[in-house]
C-alpha positions as CSV (number, residue, x, y, z in Angstrom):
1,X,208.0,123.7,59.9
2,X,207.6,124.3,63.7
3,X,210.4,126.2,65.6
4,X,212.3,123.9,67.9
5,X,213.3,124.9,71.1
6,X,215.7,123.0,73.9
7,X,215.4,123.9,77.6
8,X,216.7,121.9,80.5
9,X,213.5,121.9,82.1
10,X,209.8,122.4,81.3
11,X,210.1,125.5,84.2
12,X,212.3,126.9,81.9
13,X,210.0,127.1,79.2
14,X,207.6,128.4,81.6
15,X,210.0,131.4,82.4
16,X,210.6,132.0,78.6
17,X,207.0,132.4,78.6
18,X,206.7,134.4,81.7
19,X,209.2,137.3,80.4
20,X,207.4,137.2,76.7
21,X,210.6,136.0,74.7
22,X,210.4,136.9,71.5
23,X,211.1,133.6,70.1
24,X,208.2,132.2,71.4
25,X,206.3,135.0,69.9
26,X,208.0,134.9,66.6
27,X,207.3,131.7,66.1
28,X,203.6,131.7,66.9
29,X,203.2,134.8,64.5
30,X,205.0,133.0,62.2
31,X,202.5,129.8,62.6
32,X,199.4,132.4,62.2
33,X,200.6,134.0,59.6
34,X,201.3,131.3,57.3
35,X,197.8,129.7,57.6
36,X,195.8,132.2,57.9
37,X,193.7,131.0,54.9
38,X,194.3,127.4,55.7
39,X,191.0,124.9,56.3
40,X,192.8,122.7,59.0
41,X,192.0,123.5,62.7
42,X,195.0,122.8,64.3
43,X,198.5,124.0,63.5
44,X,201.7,122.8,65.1
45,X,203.6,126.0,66.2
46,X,206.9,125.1,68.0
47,X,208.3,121.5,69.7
48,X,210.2,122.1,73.0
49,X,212.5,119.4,73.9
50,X,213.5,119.2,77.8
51,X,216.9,117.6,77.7
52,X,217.1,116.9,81.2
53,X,213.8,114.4,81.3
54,X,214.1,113.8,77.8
55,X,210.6,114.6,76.7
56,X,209.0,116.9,73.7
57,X,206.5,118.5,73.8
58,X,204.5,120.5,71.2
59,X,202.6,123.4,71.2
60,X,199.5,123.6,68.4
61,X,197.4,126.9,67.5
62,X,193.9,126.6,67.1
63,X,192.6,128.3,64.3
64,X,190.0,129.9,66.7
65,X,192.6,131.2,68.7
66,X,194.5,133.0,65.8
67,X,193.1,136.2,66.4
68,X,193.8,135.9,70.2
69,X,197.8,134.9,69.7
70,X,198.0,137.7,67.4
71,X,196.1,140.6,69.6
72,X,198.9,139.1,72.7
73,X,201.7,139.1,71.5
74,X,202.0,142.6,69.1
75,X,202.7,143.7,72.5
76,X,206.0,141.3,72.6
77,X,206.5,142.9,68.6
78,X,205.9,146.6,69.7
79,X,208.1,146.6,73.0
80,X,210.9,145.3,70.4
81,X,210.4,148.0,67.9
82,X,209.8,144.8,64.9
83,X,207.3,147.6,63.4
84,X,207.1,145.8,60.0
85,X,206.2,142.7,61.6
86,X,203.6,144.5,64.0
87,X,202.0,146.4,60.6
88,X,202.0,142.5,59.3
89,X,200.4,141.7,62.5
90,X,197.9,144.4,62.5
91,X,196.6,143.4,58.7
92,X,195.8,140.3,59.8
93,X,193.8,140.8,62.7
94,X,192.1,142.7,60.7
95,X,191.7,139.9,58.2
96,X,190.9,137.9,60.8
97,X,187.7,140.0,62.2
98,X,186.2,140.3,59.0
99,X,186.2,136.7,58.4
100,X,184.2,136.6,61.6
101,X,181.2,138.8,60.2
């Protein structure tokens, strides 16, 4: 199930974005991580929900953009000392590259 978040604005997401929240990050690892071996292409990843226009919107992972979300945001993981979930992180990139070859 995708992680929800509620902002006032769609700028605010923006920002949340901008200073590499670790929610946002958590929640796309969490996405990657969970399908890593999955056969669908697209994977929804988080809703946000701007209560001040009333819209959603949601934000899908690519399967061919796993490798990228994971290599850009261990950064976010490492800068918050999560070091088990960096060494989960790590595997999978790894995973990920061979499955390339």
């Amino acid at each position: 199930m995708a992680v929800e978040f509620e902002v006032e604005t769609p700028e605010d997401f923006e920002r949340m974005i901008t200073n590499k929240d670790i929610r946002i990050s958590k929640a796309l690892v969490k996405t990657v991580l969970k399908n890593l071996k999955s056969k669908k292409n697209h994977h929804h990843a988080l809703s946000v929900v701007c209560t001040g226009e009333g819209d959603i919107y949601d934000v899908t992972i690519d399967k061919r953009d796993f490798q990228y979300t994971l290599e850009t945001t261990l950064p976010t993981f490492e800068r918050e000392e999560l070091y088990e979930d960096c060494s989960k992180i790590a595997i999978a990139i790894k995973y990920l590259k061979k499955q390339k070859k």
